[in-house]
Structure formats: C-alpha cells, structure tokens
C-alpha positions in Angstrom: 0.0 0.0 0.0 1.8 3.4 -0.9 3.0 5.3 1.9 0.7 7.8 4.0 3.6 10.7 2.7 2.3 10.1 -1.0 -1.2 10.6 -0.7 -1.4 13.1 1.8 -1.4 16.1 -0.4 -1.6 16.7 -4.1 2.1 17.7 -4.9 3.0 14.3 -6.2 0.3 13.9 -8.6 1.6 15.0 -12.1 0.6 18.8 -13.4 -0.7 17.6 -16.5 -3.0 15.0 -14.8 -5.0 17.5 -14.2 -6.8 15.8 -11.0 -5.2 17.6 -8.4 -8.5 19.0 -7.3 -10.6 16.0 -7.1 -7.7 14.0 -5.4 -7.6 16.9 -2.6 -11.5 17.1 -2.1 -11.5 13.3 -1.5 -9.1 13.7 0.9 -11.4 15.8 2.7 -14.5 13.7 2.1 -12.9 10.3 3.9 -11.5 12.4 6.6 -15.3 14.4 6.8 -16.9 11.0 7.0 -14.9 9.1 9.1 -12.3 11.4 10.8 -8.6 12.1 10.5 -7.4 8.5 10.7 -9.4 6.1 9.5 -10.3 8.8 6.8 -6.6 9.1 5.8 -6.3 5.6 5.1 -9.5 5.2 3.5 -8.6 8.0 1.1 -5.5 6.2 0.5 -7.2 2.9 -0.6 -9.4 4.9 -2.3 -6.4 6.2 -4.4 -5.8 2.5 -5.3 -8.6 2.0 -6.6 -8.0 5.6 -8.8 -4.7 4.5 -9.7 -5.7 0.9 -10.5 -8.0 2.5 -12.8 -6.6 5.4 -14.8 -8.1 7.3 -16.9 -11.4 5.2 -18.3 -12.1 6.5 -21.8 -15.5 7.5 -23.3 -17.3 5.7 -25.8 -18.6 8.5 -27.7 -19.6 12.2 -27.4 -19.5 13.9 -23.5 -22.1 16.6 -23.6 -25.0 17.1 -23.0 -27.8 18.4 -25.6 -31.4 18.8 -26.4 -30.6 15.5 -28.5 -30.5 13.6 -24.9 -33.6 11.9 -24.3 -33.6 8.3 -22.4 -35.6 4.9 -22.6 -36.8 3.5 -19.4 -36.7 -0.3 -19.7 -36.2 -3.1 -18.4 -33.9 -5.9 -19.8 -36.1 -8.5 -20.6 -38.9 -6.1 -21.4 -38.8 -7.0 -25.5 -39.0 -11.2 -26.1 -37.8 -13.1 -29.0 -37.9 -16.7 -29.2 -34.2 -18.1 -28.7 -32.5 -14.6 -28.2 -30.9 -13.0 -25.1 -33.3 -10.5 -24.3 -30.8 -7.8 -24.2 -29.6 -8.4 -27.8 -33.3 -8.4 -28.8 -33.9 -5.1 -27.5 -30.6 -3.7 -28.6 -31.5 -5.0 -32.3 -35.2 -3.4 -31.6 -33.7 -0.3 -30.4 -31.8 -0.2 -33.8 -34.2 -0.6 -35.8 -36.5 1.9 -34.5 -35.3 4.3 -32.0 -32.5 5.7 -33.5 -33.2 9.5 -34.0 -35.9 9.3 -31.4 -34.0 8.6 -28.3 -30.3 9.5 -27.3 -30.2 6.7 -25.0 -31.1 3.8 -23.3 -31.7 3.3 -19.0 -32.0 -0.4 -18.9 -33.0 -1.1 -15.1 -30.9 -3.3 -13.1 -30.0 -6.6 -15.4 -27.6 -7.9 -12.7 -28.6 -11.3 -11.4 -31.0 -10.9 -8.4 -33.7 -12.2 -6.2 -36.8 -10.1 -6.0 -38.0 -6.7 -6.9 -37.4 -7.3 -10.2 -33.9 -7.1 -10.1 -33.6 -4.2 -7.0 -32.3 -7.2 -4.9 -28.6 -7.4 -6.6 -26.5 -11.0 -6.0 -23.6 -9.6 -7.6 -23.2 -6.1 -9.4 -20.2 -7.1 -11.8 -22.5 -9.8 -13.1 -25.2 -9.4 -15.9 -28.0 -12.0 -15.3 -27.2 -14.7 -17.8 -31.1 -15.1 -18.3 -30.9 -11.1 -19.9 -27.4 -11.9 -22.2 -24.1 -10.4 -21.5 -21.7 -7.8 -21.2 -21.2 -7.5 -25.4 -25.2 -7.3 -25.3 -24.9 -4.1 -22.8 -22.2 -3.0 -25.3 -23.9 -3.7 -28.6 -26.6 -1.4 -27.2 -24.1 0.9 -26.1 -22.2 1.0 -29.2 -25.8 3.4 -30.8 -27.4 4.8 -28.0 -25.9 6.2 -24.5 -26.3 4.1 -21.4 -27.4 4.6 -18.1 -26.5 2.1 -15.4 -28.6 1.3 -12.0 -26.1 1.3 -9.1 -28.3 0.1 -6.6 -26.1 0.5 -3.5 -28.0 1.2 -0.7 -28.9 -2.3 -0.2 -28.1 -6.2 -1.5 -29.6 -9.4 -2.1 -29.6 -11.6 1.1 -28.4 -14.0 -1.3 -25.0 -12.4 -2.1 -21.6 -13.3 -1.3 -21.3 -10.6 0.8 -24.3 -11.6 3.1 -23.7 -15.0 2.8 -20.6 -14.1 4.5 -21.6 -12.4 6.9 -24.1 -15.2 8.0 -21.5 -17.4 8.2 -19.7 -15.1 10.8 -16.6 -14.7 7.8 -14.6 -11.6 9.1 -14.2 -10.3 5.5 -17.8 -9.2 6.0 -18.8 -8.4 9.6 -19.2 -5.2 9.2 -20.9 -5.1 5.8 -24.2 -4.6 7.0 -25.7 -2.6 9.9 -27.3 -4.8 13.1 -29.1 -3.5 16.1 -28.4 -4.5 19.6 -31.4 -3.7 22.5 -34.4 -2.2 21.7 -33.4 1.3 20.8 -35.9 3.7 19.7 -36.2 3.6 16.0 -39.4 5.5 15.7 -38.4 8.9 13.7 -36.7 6.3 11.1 -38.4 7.3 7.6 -39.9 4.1 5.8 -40.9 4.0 2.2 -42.6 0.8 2.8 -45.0 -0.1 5.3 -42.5 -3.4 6.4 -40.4 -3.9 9.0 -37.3 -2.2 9.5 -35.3 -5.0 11.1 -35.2 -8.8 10.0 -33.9 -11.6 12.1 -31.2 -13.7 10.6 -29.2 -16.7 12.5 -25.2 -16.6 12.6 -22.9 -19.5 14.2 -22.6 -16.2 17.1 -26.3 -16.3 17.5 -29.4 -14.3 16.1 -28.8 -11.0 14.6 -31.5 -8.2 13.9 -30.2 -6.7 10.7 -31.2 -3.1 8.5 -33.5 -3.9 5.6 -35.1 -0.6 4.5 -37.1 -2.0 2.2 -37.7 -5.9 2.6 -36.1 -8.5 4.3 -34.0 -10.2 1.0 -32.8 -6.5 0.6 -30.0 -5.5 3.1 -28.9 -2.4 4.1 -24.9 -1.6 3.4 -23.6 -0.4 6.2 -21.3 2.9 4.6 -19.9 3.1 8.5 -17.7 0.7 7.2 -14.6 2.0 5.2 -14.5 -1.6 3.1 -17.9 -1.4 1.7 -17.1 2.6 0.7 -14.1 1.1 -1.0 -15.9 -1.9 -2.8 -18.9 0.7 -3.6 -15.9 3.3 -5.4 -15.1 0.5 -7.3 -17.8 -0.6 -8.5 -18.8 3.1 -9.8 -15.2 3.1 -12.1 -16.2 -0.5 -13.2 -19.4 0.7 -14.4 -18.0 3.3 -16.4 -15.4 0.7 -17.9 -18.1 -0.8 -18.8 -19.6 1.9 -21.0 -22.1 3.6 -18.6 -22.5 7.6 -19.5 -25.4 7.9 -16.6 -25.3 6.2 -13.3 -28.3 6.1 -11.5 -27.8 5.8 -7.5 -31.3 4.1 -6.4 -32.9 4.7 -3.2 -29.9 6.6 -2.1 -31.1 8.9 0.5 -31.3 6.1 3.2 -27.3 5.1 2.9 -26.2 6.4 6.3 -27.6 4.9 9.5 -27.7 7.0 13.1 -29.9 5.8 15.3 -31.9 9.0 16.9 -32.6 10.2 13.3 -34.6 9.6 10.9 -31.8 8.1 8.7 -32.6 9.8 5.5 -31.0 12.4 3.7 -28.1 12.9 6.7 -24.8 14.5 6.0 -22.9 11.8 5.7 -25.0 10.6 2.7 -24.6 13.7 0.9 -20.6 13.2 1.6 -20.6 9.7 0.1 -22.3 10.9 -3.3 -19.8 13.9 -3.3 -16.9 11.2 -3.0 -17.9 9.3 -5.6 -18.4 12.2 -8.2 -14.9 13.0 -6.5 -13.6 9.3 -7.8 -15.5 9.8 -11.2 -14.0 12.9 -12.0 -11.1 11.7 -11.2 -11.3 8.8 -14.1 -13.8 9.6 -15.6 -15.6 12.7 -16.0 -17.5 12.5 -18.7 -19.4 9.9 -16.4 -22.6 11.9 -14.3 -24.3 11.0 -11.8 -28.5 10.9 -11.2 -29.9 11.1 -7.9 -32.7 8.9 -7.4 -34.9 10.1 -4.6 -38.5 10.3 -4.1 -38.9 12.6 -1.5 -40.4 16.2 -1.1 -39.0 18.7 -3.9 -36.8 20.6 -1.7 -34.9 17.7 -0.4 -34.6 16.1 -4.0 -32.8 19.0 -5.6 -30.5 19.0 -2.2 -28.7 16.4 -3.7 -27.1 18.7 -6.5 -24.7 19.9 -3.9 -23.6 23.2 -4.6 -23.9 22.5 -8.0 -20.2 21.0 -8.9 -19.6 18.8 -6.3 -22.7 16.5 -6.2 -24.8 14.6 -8.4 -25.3 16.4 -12.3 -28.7 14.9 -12.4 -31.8 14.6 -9.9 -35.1 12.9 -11.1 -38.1 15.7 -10.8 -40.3 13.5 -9.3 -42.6 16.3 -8.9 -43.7 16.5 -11.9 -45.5 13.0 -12.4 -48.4 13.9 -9.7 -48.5 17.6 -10.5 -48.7 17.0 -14.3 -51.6 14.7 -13.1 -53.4 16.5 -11.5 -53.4 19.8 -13.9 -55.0 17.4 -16.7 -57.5 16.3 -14.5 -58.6 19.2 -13.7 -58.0 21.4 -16.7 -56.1 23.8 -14.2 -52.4 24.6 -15.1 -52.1 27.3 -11.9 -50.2 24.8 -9.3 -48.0 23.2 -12.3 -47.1 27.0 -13.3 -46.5 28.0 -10.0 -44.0 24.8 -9.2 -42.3 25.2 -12.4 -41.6 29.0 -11.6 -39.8 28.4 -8.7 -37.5 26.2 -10.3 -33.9 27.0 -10.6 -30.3 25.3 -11.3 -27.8 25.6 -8.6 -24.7 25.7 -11.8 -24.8 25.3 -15.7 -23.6 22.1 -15.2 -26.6 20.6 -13.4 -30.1 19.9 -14.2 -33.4 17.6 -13.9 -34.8 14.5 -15.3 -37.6 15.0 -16.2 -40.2 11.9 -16.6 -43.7 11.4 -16.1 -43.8 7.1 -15.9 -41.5 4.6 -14.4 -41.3 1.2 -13.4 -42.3 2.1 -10.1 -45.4 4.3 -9.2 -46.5 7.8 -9.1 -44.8 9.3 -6.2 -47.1 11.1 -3.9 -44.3 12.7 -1.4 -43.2 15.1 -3.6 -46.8 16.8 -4.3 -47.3 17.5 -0.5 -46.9 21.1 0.5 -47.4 22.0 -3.6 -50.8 20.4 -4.0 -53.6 20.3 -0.7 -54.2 17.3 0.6 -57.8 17.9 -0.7 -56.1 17.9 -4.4 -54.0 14.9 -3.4 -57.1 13.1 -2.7 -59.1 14.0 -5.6 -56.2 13.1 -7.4 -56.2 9.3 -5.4 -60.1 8.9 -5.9 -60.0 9.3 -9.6 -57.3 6.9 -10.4 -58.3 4.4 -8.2 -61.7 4.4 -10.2 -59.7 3.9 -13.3 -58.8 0.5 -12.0 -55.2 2.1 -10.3 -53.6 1.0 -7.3 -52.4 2.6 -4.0 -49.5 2.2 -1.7 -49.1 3.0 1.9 -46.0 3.4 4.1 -46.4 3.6 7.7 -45.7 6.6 9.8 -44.0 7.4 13.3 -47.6 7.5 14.8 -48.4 3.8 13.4 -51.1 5.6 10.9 -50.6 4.9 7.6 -50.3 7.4 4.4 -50.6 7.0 0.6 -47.1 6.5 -0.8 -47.6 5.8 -4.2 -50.4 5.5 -7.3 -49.6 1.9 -8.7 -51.5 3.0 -12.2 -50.0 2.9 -16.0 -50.0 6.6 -16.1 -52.2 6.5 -20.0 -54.9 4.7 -17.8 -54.0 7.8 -15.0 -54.7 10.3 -17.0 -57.9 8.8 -19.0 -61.1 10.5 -18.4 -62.9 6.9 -17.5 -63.3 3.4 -17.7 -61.3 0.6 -16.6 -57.7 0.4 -17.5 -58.2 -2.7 -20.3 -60.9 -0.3 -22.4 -60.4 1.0 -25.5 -59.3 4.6 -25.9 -60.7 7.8 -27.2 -59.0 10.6 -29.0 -59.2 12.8 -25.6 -57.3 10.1 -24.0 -54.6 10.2 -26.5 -54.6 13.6 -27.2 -54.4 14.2 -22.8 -51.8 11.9 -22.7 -49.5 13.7 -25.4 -50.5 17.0 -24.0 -48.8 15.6 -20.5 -45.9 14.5 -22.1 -45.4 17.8 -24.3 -45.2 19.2 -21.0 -42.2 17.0 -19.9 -40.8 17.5 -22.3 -41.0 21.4 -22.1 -39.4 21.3 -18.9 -35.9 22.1 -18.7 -33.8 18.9 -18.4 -33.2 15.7 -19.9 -36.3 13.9 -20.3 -36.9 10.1 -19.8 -39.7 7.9 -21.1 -40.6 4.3 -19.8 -40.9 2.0 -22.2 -44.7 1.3 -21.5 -45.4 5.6 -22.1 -43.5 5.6 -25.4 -45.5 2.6 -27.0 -48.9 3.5 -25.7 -49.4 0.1 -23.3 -52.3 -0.1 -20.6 -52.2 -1.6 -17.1 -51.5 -5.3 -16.5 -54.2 -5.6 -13.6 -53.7 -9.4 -14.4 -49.9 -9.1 -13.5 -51.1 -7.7 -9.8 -53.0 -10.6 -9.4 -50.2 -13.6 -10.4 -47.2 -11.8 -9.0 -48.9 -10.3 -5.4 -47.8 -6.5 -5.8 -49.3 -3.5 -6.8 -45.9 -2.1 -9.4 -46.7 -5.3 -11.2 -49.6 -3.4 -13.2 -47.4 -1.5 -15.0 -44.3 -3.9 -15.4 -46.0 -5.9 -18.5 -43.3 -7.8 -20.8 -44.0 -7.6 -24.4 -43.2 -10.4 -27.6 -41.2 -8.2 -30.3 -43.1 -9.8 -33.3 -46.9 -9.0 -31.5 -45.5 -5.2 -30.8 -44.1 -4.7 -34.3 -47.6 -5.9 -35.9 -49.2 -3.3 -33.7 -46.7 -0.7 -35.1 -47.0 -1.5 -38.4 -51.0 -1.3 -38.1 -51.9 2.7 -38.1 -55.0 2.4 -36.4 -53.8 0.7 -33.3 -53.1 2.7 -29.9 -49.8 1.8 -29.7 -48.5 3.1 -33.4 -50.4 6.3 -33.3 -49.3 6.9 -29.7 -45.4 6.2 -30.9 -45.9 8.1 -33.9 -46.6 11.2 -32.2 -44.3 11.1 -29.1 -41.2 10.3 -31.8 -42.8 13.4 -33.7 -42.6 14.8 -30.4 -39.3 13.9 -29.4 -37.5 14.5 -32.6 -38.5 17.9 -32.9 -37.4 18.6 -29.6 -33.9 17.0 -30.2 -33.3 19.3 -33.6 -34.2 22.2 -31.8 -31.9 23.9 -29.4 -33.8 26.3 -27.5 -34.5 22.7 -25.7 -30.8 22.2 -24.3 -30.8 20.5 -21.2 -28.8 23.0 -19.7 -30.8 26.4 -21.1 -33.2 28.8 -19.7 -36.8 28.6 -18.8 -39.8 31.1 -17.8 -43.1 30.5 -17.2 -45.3 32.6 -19.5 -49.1 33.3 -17.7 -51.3 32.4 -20.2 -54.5 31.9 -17.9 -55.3 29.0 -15.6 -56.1 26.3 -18.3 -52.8 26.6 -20.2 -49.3 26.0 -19.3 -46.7 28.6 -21.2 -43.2 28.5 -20.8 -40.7 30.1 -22.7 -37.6 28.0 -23.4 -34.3 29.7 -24.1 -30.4 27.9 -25.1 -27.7 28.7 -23.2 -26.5 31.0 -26.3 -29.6 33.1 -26.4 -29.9 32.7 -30.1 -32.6 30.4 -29.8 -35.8 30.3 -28.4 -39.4 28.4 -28.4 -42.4 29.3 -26.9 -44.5 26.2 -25.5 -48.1 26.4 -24.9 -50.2 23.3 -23.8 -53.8 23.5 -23.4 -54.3 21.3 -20.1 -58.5 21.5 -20.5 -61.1 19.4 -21.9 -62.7 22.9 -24.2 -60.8 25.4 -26.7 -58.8 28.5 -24.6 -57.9 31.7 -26.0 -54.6 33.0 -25.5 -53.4 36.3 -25.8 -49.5 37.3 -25.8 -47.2 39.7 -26.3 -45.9 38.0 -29.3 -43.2 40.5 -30.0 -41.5 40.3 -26.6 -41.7 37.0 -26.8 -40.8 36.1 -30.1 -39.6 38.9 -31.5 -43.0 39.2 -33.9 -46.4 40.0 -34.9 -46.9 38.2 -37.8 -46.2 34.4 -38.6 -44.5 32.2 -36.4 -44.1 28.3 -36.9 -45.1 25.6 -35.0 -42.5 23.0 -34.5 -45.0 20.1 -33.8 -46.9 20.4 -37.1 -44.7 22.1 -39.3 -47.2 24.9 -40.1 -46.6 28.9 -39.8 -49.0 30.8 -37.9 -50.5 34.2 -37.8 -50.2 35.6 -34.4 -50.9 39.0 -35.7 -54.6 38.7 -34.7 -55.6 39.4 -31.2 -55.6 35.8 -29.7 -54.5 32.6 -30.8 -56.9 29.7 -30.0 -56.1 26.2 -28.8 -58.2 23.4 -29.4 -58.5 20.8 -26.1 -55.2 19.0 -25.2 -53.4 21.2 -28.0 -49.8 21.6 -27.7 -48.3 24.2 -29.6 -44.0 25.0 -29.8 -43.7 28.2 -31.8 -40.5 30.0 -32.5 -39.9 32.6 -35.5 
C-alpha cells in the first residue's frame, strides 16, 4: 500500500494530470466522513482503486444536448424466441429508436432475487437469463447508457451476506445490526415493512437493517470496506460503457440511530466522494440522484452545483402534471415550475412522467392540498389504479404511491383494459409535451412511449401493486401493432417520436438552457424556453382543458414578432398577428420565428 507521505497532499500527482483538485476534495471527504485516521487511510485505498483504474475513456460524445432523451426499460422487457433479451432489445432499439432517443436506461439486469432485479446478487454480473456484457455494449455502441447502481442495499443471497451469516470476518461489518431495543421510531420508511429482520449466525441471532424488505439488506457505509468496494464498482461501471449512473434509493445510505436516517450528511458526503472518484477517471461519467422525496430535499442532492450529483429525477412533476390534466387547471403546475432553478450550468433535472415504479405522492405535499391529493387518489383508483401506503412514526398509515400505467391515470374513464378515445390520446400527449417542455433531460418508460395499458392481471399472479405496470411484451406482437396505423400503440409512438424528434433538432430545448413561465390563464401551461447562447428560443403552450382556450400574448416580446411564427409540432406557420390565438383541447403548440 503506498505510503501515508504520497497521498497526503496533491504535490506528487503530475501537473498535467489535471486531477489535483478531485484528489484533494476526496481527501477531505474520507476524513469528513470518518475522521482524520481512518479517513486518511481510506482516502489512501481509495487512491488505489483511482490508480488501479486510470483514466477510463469514453465511448462516444460527453455533452450534453437537447438530442439527450432516455428509454426507461427493463432488460427482458422485449421477447424473441431463442435470443438473449438484451440483444433483442438492442436489435429493436436499432431498428427503431434511432433518432428518437439519445439513449437507453436499462434497469438493473444484474442477477438478483426479488423486486425485479432491486435485490442485486452480484453487481459485476449481468444476469445470464438477460445476455451479457457485449449485449450491454452492442446497445451501447448506438445509443448512450445509463447504469442502476443500486447501493443502498443487496440481495440476502449475495456473497457478501452469505458471508456475513457465516460469521466470515471479511464481511462483519458489511451490514448494519441493532443490539437492545433502541428507539427507532423517527426512522423514515418507504414501505410499510419492517425495519429490522432476524437472521441466524454461528454467534447467535442477529436483527439486521432492511429498509425496504427482508431479502434486501442495508450496506452499512460506517464501514470503510464497503465505501471502498462501492468506489469500485462506480469506475467498473464506467469501464463498462455507462455515460449515466443512476444511485437508487440513495437517500437512506447512512444509518444514526436517533434520526430519521434519510438524507443525513454523511450521505450527501458519500455521493460527493464518488463524483470525486468519477471525476477523477472519468468525467465524462454523471451521476443521477434517485430520490423520491419532497422537492426541496430532492434538488439538495445537487450539492452546490459541482460537487454532487449532475442529475436529480423531478419526481414532482409526475403527480403535479396529473393533477393539472384532471382538472383542466395549469395554476399549481405554473406556479412549481416558476420556482425552479439550477444551482450551476452544469446541473439539471430529469424529467419523466412514468416509471417502473409508481406515481410518487411525497413530492406533491406542500405544492398540491391534501384535498387535491385526494381528488387526485379517488380518480385513479376508479380507473382500476392501485395505491400504496407506508407507515408513519404515529403507526397511521399514508398513501405512498399510485400503482396505475400513467395513459390509464390520466384517461377520463373506464377501466384500465378499455379501449381509448382521442381525448385520451390527445391528454396523454399533452402531458408529455409538458415534460418535455421542462428544462432537463427527459426520460420515457418504455410502456409511455408505445402507448401500453395496465397489466391488472400481473397484480394478481405476482402479489404487488408495481406489477400493473411492469407488462413484458413479444417483439413480433409489438411490431404488428406498429405496423397497423390504427392501433393505440403506433399512433401513440408516432406522435411522441414526432414529439421527441423535434425537440432533439431544436436547441432552444438544451438541457442545460433557460426557462420562464409565461401566464397564459389557468387552463394553459406557457413556458418560454431559451439555449444557453440566447440565439434560440421556443415558446411552449399546452392547453391542459377538456374545451378550446384563448390566448393572448405579447408576441413580439416573446418572439420577437407579430406576424407568422411556426409551429414546430406540425410544421405549419402561424399568424399571431390577430388578437388571440386559439387552442383546441389537449393542443400543444411550440412556436418560435
């Protein structure tokens, strides 16, 4: 191990390195986290693992444009009879997401135990039911990847707890046990399970961390090995070609009994010492906060804007974008998106409206009422949606999440297997023009993009509520569909890729540009989008009711006109010279001169 002399400053690392400053901050993160000692030596194994590394090369191009839009999917989502699944959807992505999508988020296709791969055996591994490594790459090698690091917790199934049942030293303090009865009751829980599960060692029972079930175990970051094996693993993901690494669940990391183990300063120290690592190798690699929690204390993990994650899922905007189209009432999605605001030009949100898991409710209290929140519950649980609780210090339970395919969300009636009507579709692109409005890099789950409904059957054979909108789909049945012009699913793919190849050619959008809500009345949702350069610039207007709105602008300060203007999403020019322009219900208009 080099000597304590070497690493203890910066001096000996070469000038035209030009990691001197990530080198020193890291210092100063292991020695923030776990004091002068231990914190000098883990900062020195941590320079190992740098070293051991080097500079890790990128794949393709580093920054970051309006051309940067991501599919959500899982591995196996696409089926073909005697493939890998991951070469089937690489060959399907190929074939017909090229231009309309920069990249691809494949959720976690490690080998695993249970929540659909958010139980990790081993994270070097791809799960040989999904394909390989050269699968992930072949995708890779078209479209930019994003990786899962799901860290917070492991399979109770993996070496490393399999270790540590067997009492093997190597992993003793890998995970986080409780001794007594201490009182655990201001610990936040996402799920209404318990927080500690009993598990027999050769030393006798031990009650153990599990967050979130009792096959996923808590990593315990008190302990400088798994810091080291977790730095690691973030430089062996972008070896392995990731541009985006997604840290799940990653506000619970740091344990202190007392609090209420979310969000703590220590976690925000362990994401700023691995951007510290990947800046160090490689930089071109950012980071995306995963953490469904109250706005405010979402967009705290962007640091001060260089030192902390690039990206931060706006998970906001999936109720609150909800909730405007039910009501036809745009005044508490304007109001939010006024108020938000990039900490540097080097940050900014990901935007997405659908996921694998649910619609997050958390991060609508204290911007919608709890009146509007239930509204909100009552009309999608008529719709044939789902509802999940988590329990609170008090022992009361409180909606978590709506389980619901957001197209069945957002449809004015029926149950979620009924056919839809033009107001459904045309509600449903109007949400997503929103998103994808917004500034920010926008992601769309697989399920959004090809215009799929709920799997209510999949609740009932697999026992929980995410399952309904989790469907796995045969490639040959889903390419019939798109080839057929009056199915759902090929005019609702035909119009988000109209949707998102405008966006991508235009680049007022630019992830990193300007935004400004533009009042255009209570049933429409204006914003003014703006590049970084100033030379371009698109006004967005969405009509979020069920009947035609008027709307009345000062064209020339906007757009530097009174007379024509064109509309990006239909190719047509305009005349805004008369005294309002009128938008038919659910129309979504992008005009620039």
């Amino acid at each position: 191990m080099p000597t304590q002399e070497h690493y203890s400053t910066t001096e000996h690392i070469a000038p035209q390195d030009g990691r001197a400053p990530q080198i020193q901050n890291l210092r100063a993160l292991c020695v923030e986290i776990y004091g002068e000692d231990v914190g000098q030596a883990t900062f020195e194994r941590c320079m190992n693992v740098i070293q051991a590394y080097g500079a890790i090369k990128s794949h393709g191009r580093t920054d970051l444009t309006q051309a940067d839009s991501l599919l959500i999917t899982y591995g196996d989502q696409l089926r073909a009879g005697g493939e890998a699944p991951l070469h089937t959807l690489a060959s399907f992505a190929a074939k017909h997401l090229q231009g309309v999508v920069g990249g691809v988020h494949i959720l976690p296709f490690y080998p695993y135990t249970s929540d659909d791969g958010f139980s990790v055996v081993d994270y070097r591994r791809v799960n040989p039911d999904l394909g390989s490594w050269a699968d992930v790459a072949q995708l890779g090698s078209r479209f930019r990847m994003m990786f899962d690091a799901v860290i917070n917790h492991i399979s109770s199934k993996s070496t490393w707890f399999q270790g540590f049942l067997r009492d093997d030293p190597v992993y003793s303090n890998y995970f986080v046990t409780v001794s007594g009865s201490p009182d655990l009751s201001q610990v936040v829980r996402p799920r209404a399970l318990p927080l500690l599960t009993m598990f027999g060692t050769p030393t006798g029972e031990k009650a153990v961390w599990t967050t979130f079930s009792a096959d996923q175990i808590d990593l315990n970051y008190g302990s400088p090995d798994v810091l080291i094996e977790i730095v690691d693993l973030m430089l062996f993901y972008a070896q392995k070609g990731a541009d985006f690494i997604r840290l799940d669940a990653i506000a619970y990391m740091w344990k202190e009994i007392g609090t209420t183990c979310i969000h703590l300063h220590q976690t925000h120290a362990i994401i700023q010492l691995l951007r510290a690592a990947l800046d160090a190798c490689a930089p071109h690699v950012r980071i995306i906060t995963e953490t469904n929690v109250p706005h405010a204390d979402n967009i705290s993990y962007f640091g001060d804007g260089t030192n902390e994650a690039q990206l931060v899922y706006n998970f906001a905007l999936p109720p609150l974008t909800l909730h405007t189209l039910h009501t036809g009432d745009a005044r508490a999605l304007s109001q939010w998106a006024s108020t938000l605001t990039l900490p540097s030009k080097t940050t900014t949100f990901f935007n997405f409206l659908a996921s694998h898991d649910g619609v997050g409710l958390n991060p609508a209290r204290g911007i919608l009422s709890s009146s509007e929140i239930e509204a909100m519950l009552t009309r999608v649980q008529a719709g044939g949606g789902l509802v999940s609780y988590k329990n609170m210090p008090d022992g009361s339970r409180l909606p978590y999440e709506m389980n619901v395919n957001y197209f069945d969300a957002l449809a004015a009636g029926g149950e979620a297997g009924s056919n839809a009507g033009s107001a459904d579709e045309d509600r449903f692109i109007a949400a997503h023009a929103i998103m994808l409005s917004l500034v920010g890099m926008p992601g769309i789950y697989f399920h959004s993009l090809f215009g799929s409904r709920g799997w209510p059957e999949g609740v009932a054979q697999l026992g929980y509520n995410r399952a309904i909108n989790r469907e796995k789909s045969q490639r040959t049945a889903l390419e019939a569909e798109l080839a057929d012009a009056s199915s759902l699913r090929s005019r609702i793919f035909g119009r988000l890729s109209r949707l998102l190849r405008v966006r991508s050619a235009q680049a007022a959008f630019h992830p990193l540009g300007t935004q400004r809500v533009v009042d255009c009345g209570a049933g429409v949702f204006g914003l003014m989008r703006e590049s970084p350069d100033g030379a371009s610039r698109t006004l967005c207007l969405v009509n979020c009711a069920s009947r035609e709105q008027l709307v009345s602008l000062p064209w020339r300060n906007l757009l530097g006109t009174n007379n024509a203007v064109q509309d990006l999403v239909n190719g047509t020019r305009i005349n805004v010279h008369g005294p309002s322009l009128a938008l038919a219900p659910y129309d979504v208009r992008w005009l620039t001169v």
